[in-house]
N, C-alpha and C positions, 0 to 999 in steps of 0.2 A: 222374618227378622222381628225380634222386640221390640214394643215403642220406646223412642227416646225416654232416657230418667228428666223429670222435670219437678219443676216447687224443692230446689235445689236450696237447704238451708244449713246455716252454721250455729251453733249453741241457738237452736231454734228459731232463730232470725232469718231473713231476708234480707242481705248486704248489710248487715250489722257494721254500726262505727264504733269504735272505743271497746273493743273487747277485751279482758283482761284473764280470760280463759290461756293458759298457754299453749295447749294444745287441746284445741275446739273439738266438738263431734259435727262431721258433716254427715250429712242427711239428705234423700231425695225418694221421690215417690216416680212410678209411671202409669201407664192405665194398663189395663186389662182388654187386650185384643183379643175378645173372644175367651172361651172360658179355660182356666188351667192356667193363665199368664202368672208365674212367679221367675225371679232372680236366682240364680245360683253362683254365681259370682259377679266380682264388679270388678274396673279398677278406675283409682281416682289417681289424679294429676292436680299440683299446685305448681304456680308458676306467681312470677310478677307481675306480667302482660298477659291478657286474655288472649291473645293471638299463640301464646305459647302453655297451652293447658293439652298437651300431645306427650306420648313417649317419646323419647328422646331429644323431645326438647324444653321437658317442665325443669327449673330451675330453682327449684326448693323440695317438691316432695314426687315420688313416684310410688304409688304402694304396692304396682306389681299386681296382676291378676290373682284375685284371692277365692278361694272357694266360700262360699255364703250367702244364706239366705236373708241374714239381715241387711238391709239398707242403710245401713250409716256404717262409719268405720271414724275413729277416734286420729284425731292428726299425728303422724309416727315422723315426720322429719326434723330436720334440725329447728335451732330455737328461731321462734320468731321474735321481731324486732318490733318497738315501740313504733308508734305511726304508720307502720308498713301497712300497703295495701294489696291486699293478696288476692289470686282470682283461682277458681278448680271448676273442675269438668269431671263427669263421670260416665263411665260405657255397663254397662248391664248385659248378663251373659242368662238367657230364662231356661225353661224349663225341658228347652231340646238343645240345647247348648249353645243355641244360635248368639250370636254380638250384635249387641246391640250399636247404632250410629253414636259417637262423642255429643254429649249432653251439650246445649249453652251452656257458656263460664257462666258462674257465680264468683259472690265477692264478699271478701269479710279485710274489716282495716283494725289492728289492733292500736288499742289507746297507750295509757303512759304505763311502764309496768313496771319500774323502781324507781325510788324517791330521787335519783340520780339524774331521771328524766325530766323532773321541774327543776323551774329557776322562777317560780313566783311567790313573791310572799305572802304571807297571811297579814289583811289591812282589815282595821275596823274604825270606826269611832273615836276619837280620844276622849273618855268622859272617866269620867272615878269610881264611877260605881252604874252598872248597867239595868237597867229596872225592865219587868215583864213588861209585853208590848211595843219591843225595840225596832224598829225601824229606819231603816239608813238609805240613805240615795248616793251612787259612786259612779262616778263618768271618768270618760278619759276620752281625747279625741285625737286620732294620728292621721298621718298624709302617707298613703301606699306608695304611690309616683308610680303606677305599672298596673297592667291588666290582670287580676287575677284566676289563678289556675285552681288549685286549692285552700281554704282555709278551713282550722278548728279553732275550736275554742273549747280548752278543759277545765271545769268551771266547777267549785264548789262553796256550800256556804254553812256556819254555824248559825241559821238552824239550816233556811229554805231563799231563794232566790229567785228572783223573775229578771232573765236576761234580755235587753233589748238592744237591736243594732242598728243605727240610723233611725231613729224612730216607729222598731217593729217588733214588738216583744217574739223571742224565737222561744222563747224556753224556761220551762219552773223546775226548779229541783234543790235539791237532792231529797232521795230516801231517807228517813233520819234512823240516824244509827249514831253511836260513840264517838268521840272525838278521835281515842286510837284506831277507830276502822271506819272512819269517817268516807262514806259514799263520793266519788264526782262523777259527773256525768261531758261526755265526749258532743258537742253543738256542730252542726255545719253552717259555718259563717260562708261559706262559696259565694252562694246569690245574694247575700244580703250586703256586704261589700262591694265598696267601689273602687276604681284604680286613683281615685284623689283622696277630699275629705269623709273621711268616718270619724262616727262615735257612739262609744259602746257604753250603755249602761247597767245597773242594777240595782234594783231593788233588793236590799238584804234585809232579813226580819229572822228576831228570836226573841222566844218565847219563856226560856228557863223550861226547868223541867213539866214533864206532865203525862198524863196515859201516852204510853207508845212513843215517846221524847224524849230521851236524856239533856241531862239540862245543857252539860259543852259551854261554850262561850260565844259572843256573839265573832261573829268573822268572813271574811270574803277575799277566797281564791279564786283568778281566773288566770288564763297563761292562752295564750291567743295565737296560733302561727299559721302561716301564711306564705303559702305557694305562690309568683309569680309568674309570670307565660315567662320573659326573658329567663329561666332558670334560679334568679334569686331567692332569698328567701326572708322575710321579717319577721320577728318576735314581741310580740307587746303582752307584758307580763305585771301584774299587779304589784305596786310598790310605793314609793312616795311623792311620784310624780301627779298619782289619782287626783279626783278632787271628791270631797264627801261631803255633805248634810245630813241633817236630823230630816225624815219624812215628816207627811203631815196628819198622820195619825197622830192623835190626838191622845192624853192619859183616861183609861176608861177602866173600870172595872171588869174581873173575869167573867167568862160566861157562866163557868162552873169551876167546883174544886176540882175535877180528874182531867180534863184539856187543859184545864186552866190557859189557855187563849181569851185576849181582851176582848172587849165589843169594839168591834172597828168604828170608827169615828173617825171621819175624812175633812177635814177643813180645805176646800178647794182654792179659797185663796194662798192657800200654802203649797200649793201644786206648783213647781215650777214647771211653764209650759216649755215644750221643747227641750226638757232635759237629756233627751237620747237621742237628739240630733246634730249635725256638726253647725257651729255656726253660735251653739249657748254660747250664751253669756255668764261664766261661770267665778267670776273674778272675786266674787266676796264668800265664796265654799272655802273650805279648810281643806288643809293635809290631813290622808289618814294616820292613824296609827300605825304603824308598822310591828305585828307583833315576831314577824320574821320570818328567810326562806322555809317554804315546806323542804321537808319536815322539821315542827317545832311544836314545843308543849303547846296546847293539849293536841294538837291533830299530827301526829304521828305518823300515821297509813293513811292515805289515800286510796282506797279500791273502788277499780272498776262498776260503774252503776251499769247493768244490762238488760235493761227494760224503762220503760216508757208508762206515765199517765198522760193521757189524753184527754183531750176539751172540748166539747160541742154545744154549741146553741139550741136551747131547749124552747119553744115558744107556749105563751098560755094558753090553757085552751079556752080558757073565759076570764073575763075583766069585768069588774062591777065598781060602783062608785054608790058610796053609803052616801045618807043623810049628811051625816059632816061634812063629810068632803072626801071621804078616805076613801084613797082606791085598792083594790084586793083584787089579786090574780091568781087565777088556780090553774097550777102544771098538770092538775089530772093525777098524779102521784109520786110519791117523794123522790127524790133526787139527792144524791150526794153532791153538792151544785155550790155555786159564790152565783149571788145577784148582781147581776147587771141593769143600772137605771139611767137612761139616759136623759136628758131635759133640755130644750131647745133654749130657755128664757129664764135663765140663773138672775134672781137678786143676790145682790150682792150681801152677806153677810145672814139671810136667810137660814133657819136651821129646819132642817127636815129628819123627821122620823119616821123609821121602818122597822117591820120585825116580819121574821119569815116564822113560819109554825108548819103544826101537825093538824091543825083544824083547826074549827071556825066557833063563835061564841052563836048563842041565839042572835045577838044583834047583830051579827053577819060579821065584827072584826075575828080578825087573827088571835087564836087563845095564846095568851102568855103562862096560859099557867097548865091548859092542857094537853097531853101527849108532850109537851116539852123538853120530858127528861132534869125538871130541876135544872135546865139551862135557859139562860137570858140569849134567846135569841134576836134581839134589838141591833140596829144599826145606825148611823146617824151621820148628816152631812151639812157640812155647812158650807153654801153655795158661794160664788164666785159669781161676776156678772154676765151674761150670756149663757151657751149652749156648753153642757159641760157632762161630764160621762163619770157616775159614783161604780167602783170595784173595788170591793175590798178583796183582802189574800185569801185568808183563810176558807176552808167547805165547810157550810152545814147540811144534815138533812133538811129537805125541802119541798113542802108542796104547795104552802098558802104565801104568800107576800105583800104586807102592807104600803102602803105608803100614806101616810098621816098629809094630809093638807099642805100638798107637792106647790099650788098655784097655776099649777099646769097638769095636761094629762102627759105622765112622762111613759116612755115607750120601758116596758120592763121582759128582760129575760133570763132564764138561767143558762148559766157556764158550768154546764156539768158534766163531774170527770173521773173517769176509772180508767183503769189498768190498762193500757193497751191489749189487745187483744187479738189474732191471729184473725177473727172474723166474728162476729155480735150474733149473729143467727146460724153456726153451722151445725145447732142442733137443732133439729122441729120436730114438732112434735102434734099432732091431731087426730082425736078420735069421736065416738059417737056421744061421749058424753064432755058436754063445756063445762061445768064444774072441772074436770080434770086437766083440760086445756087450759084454761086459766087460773088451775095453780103450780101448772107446767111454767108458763109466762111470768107468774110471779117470781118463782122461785129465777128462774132467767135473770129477772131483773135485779131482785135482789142482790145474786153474787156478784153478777158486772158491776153493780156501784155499792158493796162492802170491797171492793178491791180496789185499795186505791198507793199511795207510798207504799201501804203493805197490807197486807188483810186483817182490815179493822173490826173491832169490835162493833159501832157505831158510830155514825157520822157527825152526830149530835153531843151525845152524853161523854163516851170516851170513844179515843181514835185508837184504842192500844190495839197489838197484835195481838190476842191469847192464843196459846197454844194449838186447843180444842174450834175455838174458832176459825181458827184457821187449816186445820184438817179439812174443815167442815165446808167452809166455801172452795178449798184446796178443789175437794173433789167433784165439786158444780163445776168449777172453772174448766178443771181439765176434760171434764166430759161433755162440756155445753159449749166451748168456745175454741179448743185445740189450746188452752192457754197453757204454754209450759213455763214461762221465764220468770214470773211472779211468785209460782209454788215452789220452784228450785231454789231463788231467794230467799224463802219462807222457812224452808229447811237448813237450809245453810245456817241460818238466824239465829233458829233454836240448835244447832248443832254445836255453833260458836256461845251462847249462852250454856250449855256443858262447861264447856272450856275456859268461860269466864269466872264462873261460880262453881260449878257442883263436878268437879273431877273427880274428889275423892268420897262424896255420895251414890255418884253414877247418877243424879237426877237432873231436869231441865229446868227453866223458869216457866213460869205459869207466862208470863205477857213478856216477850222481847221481841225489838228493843224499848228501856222505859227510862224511869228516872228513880225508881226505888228498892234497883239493886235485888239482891238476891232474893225471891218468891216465886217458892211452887204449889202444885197441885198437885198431890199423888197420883191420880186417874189419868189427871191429863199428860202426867209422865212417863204410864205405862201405856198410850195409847202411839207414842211417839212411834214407835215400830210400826202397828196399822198405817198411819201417814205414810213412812215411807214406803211399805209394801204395797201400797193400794196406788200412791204417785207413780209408781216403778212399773206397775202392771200397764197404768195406761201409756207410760210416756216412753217407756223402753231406756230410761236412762240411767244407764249405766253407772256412767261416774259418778249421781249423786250417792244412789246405793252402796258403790263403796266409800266414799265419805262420811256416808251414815253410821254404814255398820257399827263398827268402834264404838258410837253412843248407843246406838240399839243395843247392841252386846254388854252394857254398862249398865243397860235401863234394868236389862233381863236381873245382871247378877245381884243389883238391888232390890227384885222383886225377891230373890232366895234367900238374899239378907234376909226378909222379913218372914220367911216362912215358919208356922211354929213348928217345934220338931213331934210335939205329943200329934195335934191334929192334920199335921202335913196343909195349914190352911195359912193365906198370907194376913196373919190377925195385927193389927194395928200398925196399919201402913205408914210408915215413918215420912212426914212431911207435912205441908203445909203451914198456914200463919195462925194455926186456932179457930175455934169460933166453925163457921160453916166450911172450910176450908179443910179441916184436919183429918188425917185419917180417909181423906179421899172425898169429893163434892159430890159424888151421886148422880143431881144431877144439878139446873140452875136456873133460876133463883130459886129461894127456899121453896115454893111454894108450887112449883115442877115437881119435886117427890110424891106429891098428892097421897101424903101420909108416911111414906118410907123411915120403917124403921131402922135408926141410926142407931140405937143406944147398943149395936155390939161390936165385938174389937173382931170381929169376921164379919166382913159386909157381903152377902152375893156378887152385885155388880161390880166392886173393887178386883172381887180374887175371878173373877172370870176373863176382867180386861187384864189381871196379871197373866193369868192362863195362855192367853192369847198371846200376851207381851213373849212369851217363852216360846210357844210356836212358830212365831213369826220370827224369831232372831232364826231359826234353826231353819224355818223356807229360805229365809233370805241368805245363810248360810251355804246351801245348798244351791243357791243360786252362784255364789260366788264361788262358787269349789273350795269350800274352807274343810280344814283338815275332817277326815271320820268322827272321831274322837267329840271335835264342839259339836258336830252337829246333832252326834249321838244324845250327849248330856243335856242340849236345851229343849231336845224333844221330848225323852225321858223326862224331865224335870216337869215340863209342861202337862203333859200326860198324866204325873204323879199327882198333879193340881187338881186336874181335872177332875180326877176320880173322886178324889177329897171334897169338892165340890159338889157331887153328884153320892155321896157318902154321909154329909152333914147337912145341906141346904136342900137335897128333896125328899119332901117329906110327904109321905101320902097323894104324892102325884104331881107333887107342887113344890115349887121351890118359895123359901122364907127368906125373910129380907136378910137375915144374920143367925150367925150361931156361935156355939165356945165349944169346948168338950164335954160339958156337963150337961145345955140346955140349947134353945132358939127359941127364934121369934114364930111367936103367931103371925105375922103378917104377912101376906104371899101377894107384895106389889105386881105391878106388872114391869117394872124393872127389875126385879129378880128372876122372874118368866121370860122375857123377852130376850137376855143378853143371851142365855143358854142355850136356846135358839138359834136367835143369829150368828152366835160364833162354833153352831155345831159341838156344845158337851151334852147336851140336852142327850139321853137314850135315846134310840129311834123309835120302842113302842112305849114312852110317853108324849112322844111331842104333838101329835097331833090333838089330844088333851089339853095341853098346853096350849097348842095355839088358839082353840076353842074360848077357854080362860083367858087369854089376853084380849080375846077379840071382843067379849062379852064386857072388860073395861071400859072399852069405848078408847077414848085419849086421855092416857093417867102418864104422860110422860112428856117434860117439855122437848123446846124445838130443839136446843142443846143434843138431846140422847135419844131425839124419837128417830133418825136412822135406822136404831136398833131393830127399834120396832117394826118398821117397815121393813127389814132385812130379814126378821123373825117371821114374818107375813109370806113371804120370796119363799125362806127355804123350806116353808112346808107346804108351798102351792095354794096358801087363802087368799089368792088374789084377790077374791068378793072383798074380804074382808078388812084388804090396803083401801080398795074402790071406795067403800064405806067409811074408812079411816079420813079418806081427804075429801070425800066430797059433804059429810054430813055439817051441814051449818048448825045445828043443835047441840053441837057438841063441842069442847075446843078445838083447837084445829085451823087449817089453811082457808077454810070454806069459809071457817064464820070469819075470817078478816077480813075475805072477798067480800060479804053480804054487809058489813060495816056501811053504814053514810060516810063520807068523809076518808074511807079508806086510805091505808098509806100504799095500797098494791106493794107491799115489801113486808117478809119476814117479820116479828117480833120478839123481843127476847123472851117473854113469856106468853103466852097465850092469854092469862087475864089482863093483860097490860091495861086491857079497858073499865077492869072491874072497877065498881065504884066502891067496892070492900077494900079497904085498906086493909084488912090482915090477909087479905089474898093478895096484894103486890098492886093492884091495879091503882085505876083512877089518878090520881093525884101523886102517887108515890113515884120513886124513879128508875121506870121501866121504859124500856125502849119499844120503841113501834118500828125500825128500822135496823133490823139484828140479822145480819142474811146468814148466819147459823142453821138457821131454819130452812135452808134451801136445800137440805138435800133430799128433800122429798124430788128433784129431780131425775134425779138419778135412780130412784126408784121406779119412776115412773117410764123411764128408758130403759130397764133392766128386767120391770115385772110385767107391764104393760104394753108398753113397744115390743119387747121381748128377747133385748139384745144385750149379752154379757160376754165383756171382754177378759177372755180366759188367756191370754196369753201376752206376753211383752208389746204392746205400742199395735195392739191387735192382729197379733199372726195367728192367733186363730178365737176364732167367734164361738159365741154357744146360743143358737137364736133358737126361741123357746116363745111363742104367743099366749098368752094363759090360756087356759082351758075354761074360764068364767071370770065374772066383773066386769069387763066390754066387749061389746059386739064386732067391732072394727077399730082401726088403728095404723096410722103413716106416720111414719119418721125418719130423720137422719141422725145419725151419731157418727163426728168425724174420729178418726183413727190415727195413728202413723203412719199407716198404709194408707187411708184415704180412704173418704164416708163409707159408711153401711146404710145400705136403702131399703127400707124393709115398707111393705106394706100389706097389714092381712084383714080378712072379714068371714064371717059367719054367717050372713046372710042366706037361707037358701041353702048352706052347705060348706064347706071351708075352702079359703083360697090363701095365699102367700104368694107377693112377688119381691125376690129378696136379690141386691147387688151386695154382690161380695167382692171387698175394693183387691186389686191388682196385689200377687204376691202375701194373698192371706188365704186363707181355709176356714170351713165353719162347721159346724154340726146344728141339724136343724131338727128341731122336734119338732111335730104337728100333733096337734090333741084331737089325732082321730084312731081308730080304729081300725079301718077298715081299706079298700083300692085307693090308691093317689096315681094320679098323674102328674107328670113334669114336661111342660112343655106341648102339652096334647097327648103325648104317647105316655102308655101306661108303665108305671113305676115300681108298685106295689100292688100285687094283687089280694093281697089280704093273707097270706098266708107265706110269700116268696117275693123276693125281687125277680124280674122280668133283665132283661139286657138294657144296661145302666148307658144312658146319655152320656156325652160327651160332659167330663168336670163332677160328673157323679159318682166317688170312689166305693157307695156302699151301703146299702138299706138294709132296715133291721126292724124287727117291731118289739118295745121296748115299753111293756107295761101297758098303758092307753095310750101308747104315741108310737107313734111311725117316725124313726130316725135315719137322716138321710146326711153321709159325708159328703160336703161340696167343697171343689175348689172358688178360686178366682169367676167372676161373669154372675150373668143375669140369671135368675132363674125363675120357675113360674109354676107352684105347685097347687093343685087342687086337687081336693077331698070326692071321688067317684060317689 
């Protein structure tokens, strides 16, 4: 018999509330009994009751025994219902037909899902005119009379909101996006309520426009209901019974122009204490405004938020106290964080300043001016008398923390917070060289906190989305943490950014969502299809993919608009805002091209990510069973590129940064070398020339595009020369930020960010030290050096491959759809591999030997033939300098005779 299906999930969740998927994708995994464990059919049951998740007794969906080997199936029953809460079970049929036992129920509760299902209105402030750094406080307090069974609360706010119920903050949000598709998010009031007095409050705060912020208006929705045991039910919904004040924030100057977020400034006598308790005293607070039931100008839609940021307590690793008096705490490295300082012994009226930084001055304070990003990161509180607690709202990056002559030693911590996450560690990774491991770690940390409402730019300078950026950590996330709920949002983003601006372009925005309206990036428009195909490969999901498509397929025909018809090349790619932007970014900031010449209307790197832009509509085509006919013309097309590319950019062995039909550039970057490469147009008897040439550049590529590069390293086997890439501190690179004093242990947006040359970007200028772009050297590092590439949907089947040079040894995990792959190999003395392959997948495994292997003790490969194949071992082969071996599901355990 199969093992029970278990880690049973919906739209990638675990008992998700507030869904607003109509019809979810469920999902489940089981293990691997022994080796060859795969699924061939399943069937799933939805019911209302857990107790009735059976045939013939589920009462909403049955989907009938279905032939399949994938593990999820997309909900086919009738419509589900706002608040409902639903439970399913699934049985699993493997690989001898046996059935498997009825899975435990799981559970998914769907949120509000038409504007029909509020009845709260949008309240704010009454004031005439709303200034940046708006800040409000809103309570209400009711009497239940009855024990309760269930509550929610569906809550949102123009901009952001921190909910608290009897005096317990539950919750911050929303995601900021537009007022017509304005985010809410679904809260479990259950525990936090009582069957008498409650009272709920919130903090609302808006900012006006800024990076990543559409400006909207200031506002606060919540709608609150409530299950009782005796069968009743209550409603307490936002209107003008509330009661509101001005907060105690204080009017302060921005940090910077692109957040444009104030310095928080807390005046603690302005705290009213006990506000989010039952029992205030509220009698001299005003009615709010009433701007009217949802839906009303500007918030229109309402949708479903489904996913989570989370909060954790960070502690110092060291506290020091200057000569002044000033105390300085160092986190050990930056954090996407809001400071917590607490003080036992408040004077009253007392003003205390603080600033959080990126390093330290000779005289040991916090630089205000270096690594900063041209942002004031300053803070400032003015005490109340007694033990009192300064938090402000908003994150910055963080790793030094001031406090100017407190009077006291006050206890300081960060609250710092990214994207919820499936699990922090479920990839690892360790081998024989720690330079590699530790910029495995970095890059780790990096993506986990550039994810945060959405995947930011920077935590500091600007919080926007960009496009490219967010591919980029996209793909740490989903390979380093199983994170899917955040990238699928990410997509949808820029998908809807189509459909707000560039319909009849077929292009995306460069940053959404923002506050300055229509702005693209050519490059990062044509890469939009990579995102989707590379999200799709690991997550197996379906529906985003065809959501996509349509824009993908929009991106393509805009890349043909530009093609010339004399040189078949995409010459002056129609877009951007001018200036460094136009015609395609290359790569980012200026001084990443490390010389790339621009000055032609055919750029290399442009028409190759078109190139690619054309292939990839036509895989993902083919994925979707779309007619012959499209698939035909965007491969053609793509191909037609290609050649054009390999036609006019290599020239003498070498590809040049640009060409026209008359001339080109002398300049043979290693952006022009590296994309051809990585994206396979490259001939096959130049490339290893080529890789030779890029590797002798050293690091001519920032962190933005240097993927490439590392991809170009992969496909022609120079692992040495990835190993060299990231470990050499000499050179730019992951290494020398490691070997920094003061380190931020996090990505930068350029490499020189440190230089003290201002026409290289560095020092003083405004570059970020905290840009997790730059993390996906991890995924290289999983793919070329671990040795594991997921070649098929949500990993049903693996391609594990150990280098043949650059390290010695090597352990790690990478989680899958089907669940981790365990790989651990060494060189030692001879070759060995011991690899799990999770339940219901398949792999092909190459070993960099030549010569007899054994699997398992008993001999495998005699050097010349396969011997009679173990159980799960469908086939060996010798394949160049490797010995190729098909495995199923299970453990395996090969060595080099």
């Amino acid at each position: 018999m199969p093992t029970t299906p278990r880690r049973l999930r919906t739209a990638y969740a675990t008992a998700p509330l507030g869904l607003g998927e109509r019809e979810p994708t469920l999902r489940w995994q089981a293990d691997a009994d022994g080796r060859g464990a795969a699924q061939t059919a399943f069937r799933v049951c939805v019911a209302t009751d857990p107790e009735k998740c059976r045939p013939g007794d589920a009462d909403v969906w049955d989907s009938g025994r279905r032939e399949s080997a994938r593990p999820a199936v997309a909900y086919g029953g009738p419509d589900l219902s706002a608040r409902e809460r639903y439970h399913w079970a699934v049985r699993i049929w493997d690989e001898d037909g046996a059935r498997s036992d009825w899975s435990e129920s799981a559970s998914f509760e769907m949120g509000l899902l038409d504007a029909a299902d509020w009845s709260a209105s949008w309240i704010r402030r009454d004031e005439d005119e709303y200034e940046r750094g708006h800040f409000s406080y809103f309570r209400r307090e009711f009497d239940l009379g009855g024990e309760v069974e269930r509550a929610r609360a569906y809550v949102s706010a123009g901009q952001q909101y921190a909910l608290s119920v009897n005096g317990v903050e539950l919750d911050r949000g929303p995601s900021f996006s537009y007022p017509d598709s304005q985010y809410y998010k679904t809260v479990d009031l259950t525990d936090a309520l009582s069957e008498g007095d409650n009272a709920v409050g919130a903090l609302q705060t808006w900012n006006a426009g800024g990076q990543g912020r559409p400006e909207g208006e200031p506002g606060f929705v919540c709608q609150i209901e409530v299950e009782l045991a005796d069968g009743s039910e209550r409603r307490i919904v936002t209107d003008d019974s509330w009661s509101v004040r001005e907060a105690a924030w204080q009017d302060a100057d921005i940090r910077n122009g692109e957040i444009a977020e104030p310095v928080e400034v807390i005046d603690a006598r302005d705290v009213p204490q006990g506000w989010t308790t039952p029992g205030f005293d509220d009698g001299d607070w005003a009615r709010p405004a009433v701007v009217g039931e949802h839906p009303v100008e500007p918030w229109t839609s309402l949708v479903a938020q489904e996913r989570e940021v989370v909060r954790r307590r960070i502690e110092p690793q060291s506290h020091e106290v200057l000569d002044d008096g000033t105390h300085v705490y160092d986190f050990g490295r930056v954090y996407s964080a809001v400071p917590v300082v607490e003080f036992e012994d408040g004077e009253a009226g007392r003003r205390v300043d603080m600033c959080a930084g990126y390093r330290r001055d000779d005289d040991g304070h916090v630089s205000t001016d270096r690594g900063t990003q041209r942002t004031d990161m300053s803070y400032g509180l003015i005490q109340r008398e007694g033990g009192q607690t300064f938090r402000p709202f908003n994150y910055l990056g963080i790793r030094y923390f001031e406090v100017e002559d407190p009077g006291e030693v006050p206890d300081v911590t960060l609250f710092a917070s990214h994207n919820e996450v499936p699990d922090r560690h479920a990839a690892t990774f360790e081998s024989d060289d720690e330079t590699v491991d530790d910029v495995f770690e970095m890059a780790r940390h990096s993506a986990l906190y550039g994810s945060q409402e959405q995947f930011i730019d920077t935590p500091t300078r600007e919080k926007g989305q960009f496009l490219m950026d967010g591919f980029n950590i996209s793909r740490v996330t989903t390979h380093a943490f199983g994170e899917r709920r955040l990238s699928r949002q990410a997509i949808r983003e820029f998908v809807e950014s189509h459909y707000r601006y560039w319909c009849a372009e077929g292009r995306l925005n460069a940053v959404y969502p923002n506050d300055d309206g229509k702005r693209d990036i050519p490059d990062f428009t044509a890469n939009f299809g990579e995102w989707v195909w590379r999200y799709y490969r690991a997550t197996d999901d379906e529906r985003i993919l065809e959501e996509a498509y349509p824009i993908v397929k929009a991106v393509a025909d805009y890349v043909l608009r530009n093609v010339d018809d004399e040189t078949g090349l995409v010459m002056n790619l129609a877009g951007g805002i001018g200036g460094p932007y136009h015609q395609g970014i290359v790569d980012w900031p200026p001084e990443m091209r490390y010389g790339f010449d621009r000055e032609w209307d055919a750029r290399t790197p442009v028409n190759v990510l078109c190139a690619n832009a054309l292939l990839r509509t036509a895989r993902i085509a083919d994925e979707l069973d779309r007619p012959d006919y499209e698939r035909r013309h965007y491969r053609d097309e793509g191909a037609a590129l290609a050649t054009a590319i390999n036609d006019y950019f290599l020239v003498d062995g070498r590809y040049v940064d640009g060409a026209d039909a008359e001339d080109h550039s002398d300049n043979a970057s290693q952006h022009a070398n590296a994309l051809p490469l990585a994206f396979g147009i490259a001939p096959a008897d130049v490339a290893d020339d080529l890789a030779d040439s890029i590797a002798e550049q050293g690091m001519s590529m920032g962190p933005m595009m240097v993927q490439w590069l590392c991809e170009a390293f992969e496909a022609t086997g120079r692992t040495d020369a990835l190993v060299d890439l990231i470990t050499d501190e000499e050179q730019d690179g992951w290494a020398d930020i490691l070997s920094r004093d003061q380190t931020s242990f996090f990505t930068w947006e350029s490499w020189q960010a440190r230089s003290e040359d201002v026409t290289k970007g560095g020092g003083h200028r405004n570059r970020s030290e905290s840009h997790a772009m730059g993390a996906t050297v991890l995924v290289s590092i999983q793919r070329a050096l671990l040795g594991i590439r997921d070649l098929g949907p949500g990993g049903a089947h693996l391609d594990v491959a150990p280098p043949a040079e650059g390290i010695d040894s090597a352990s790690g995990t990478v989680p899958t759809e089907r669940g981790p792959v365990e790989v651990s190999w060494d060189r030692d003395g001879g070759f060995s591999l011991d690899l799990t392959v999770p339940w219901n997948a398949t792999a092909t495994v190459r070993l960099p030997v030549d010569g007899p292997v054994a699997e398992g003790g008993d001999e495998l490969w005699d050097g010349e033939a396969a011997t009679d194949l173990p159980a799960g071992v469908t086939d060996v082969r010798q394949e160049g300098d490797a010995v190729v071996a098909e495995v199923q599901a299970g453990d395996y355990r090969f060595v080099a005779r």
